[in-house]
N, C-alpha and C positions, 0 to 999 in steps of 0.2 A: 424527444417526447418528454414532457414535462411530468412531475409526480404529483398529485394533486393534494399527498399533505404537506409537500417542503416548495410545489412551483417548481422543482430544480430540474437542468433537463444534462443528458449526457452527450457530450461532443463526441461522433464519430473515431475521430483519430485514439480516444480513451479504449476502447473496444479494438481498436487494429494495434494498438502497439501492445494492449494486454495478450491477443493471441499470440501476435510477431514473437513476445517472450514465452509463451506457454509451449508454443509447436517450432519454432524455431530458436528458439534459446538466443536472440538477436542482442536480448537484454538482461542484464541481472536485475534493475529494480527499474521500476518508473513509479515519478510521485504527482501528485494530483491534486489542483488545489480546484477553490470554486470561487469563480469570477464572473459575475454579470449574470446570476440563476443558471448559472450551465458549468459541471464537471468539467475540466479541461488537463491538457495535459503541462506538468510542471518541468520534470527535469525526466530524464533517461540517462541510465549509466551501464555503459557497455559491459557484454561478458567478462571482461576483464577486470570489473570491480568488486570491491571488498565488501561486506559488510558493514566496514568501518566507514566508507567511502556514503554508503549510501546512507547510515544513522547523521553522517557530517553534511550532508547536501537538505537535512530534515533544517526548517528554519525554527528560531528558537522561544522565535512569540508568536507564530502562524500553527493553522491547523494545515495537514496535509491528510490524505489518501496515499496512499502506499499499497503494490506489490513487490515483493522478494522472493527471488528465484534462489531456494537454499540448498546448495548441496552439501552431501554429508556423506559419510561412510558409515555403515550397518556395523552390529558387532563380530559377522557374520561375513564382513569384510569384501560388501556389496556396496557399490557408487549408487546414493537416489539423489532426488531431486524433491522438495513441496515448494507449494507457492503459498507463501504467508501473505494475508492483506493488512495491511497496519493503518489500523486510525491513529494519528498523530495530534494529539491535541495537547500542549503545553499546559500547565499551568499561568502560565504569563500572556497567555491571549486571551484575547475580548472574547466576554461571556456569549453575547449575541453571536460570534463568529462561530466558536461552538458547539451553541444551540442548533444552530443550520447546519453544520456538521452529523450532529449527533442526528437530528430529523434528517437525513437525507442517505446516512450511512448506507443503509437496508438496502434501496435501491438502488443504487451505484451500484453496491456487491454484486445486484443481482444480474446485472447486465457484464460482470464478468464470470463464465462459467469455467470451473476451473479450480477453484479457491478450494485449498486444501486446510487452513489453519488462518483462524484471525486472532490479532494483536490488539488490546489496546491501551496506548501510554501514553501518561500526564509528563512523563519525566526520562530521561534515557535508562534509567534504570529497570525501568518496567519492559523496555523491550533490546537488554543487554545478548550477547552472543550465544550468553550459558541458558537465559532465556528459550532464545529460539530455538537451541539443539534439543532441549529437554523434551520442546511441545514437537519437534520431529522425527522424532527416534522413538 
């Protein structure tokens, strides 16, 4: 279904592997790029990746979409879990890539229900470890 201010529309498989991670924990992150006016899905990286794993699979002059299955332990010395959504948009990518990024953000999110915590970074710094535990804890 297309958005009528960005044209963009969401690939089915974007929605099944966002749940597959939310209820089944099948994935720690999946990233999301947009090819041909349709969200699609980019890379998946199994429960058994890092953080580090998934900031290294973000490309360095591309925009991506991003979720991250973050677990943590409470002070209270409880295991949770948030799902952070990361706009990924470099400084070193085409302004037009961007702009249709930035237009089409909204609705993507919206067709994932679920989303506890969004990210958004020009540079790796802005969506570092110490980052992410801050905005979940």
């Amino acid at each position: 279904m297309a958005n009528a201010a960005s044209g963009m529309a969401v690939h089915d498989d974007c929605k099944l592997r966002f749940s597959e991670l939310k209820a089944k924990r099948n994935y720690r992150f999946v990233t999301f790029k947009i090819e041909d006016q349709q969200v699609i899905i980019d890379k998946v990286g199994g429960p058994d990746k890092s953080y580090e794993d998934f900031t290294n699979s973000l490309p360095v002059d591309e925009c991506r979409y991003a979720v991250f299955d973050f677990d943590f332990t409470t002070d209270e010395n409880v295991q949770k879990s948030k799902i952070f959504f990361i706009t990924w948009c470099p400084d070193t990518s085409k302004v037009r890539m961007k702009m249709v990024y930035a237009s089409s953000k909204d609705r993507f999110k919206r067709e994932l229900d679920g989303i506890q915590f969004e990210l958004q970074a020009t540079d790796p710094s802005e969506m570092s470890l110490d980052i992410v535990k801050s905005r979940a804890i």
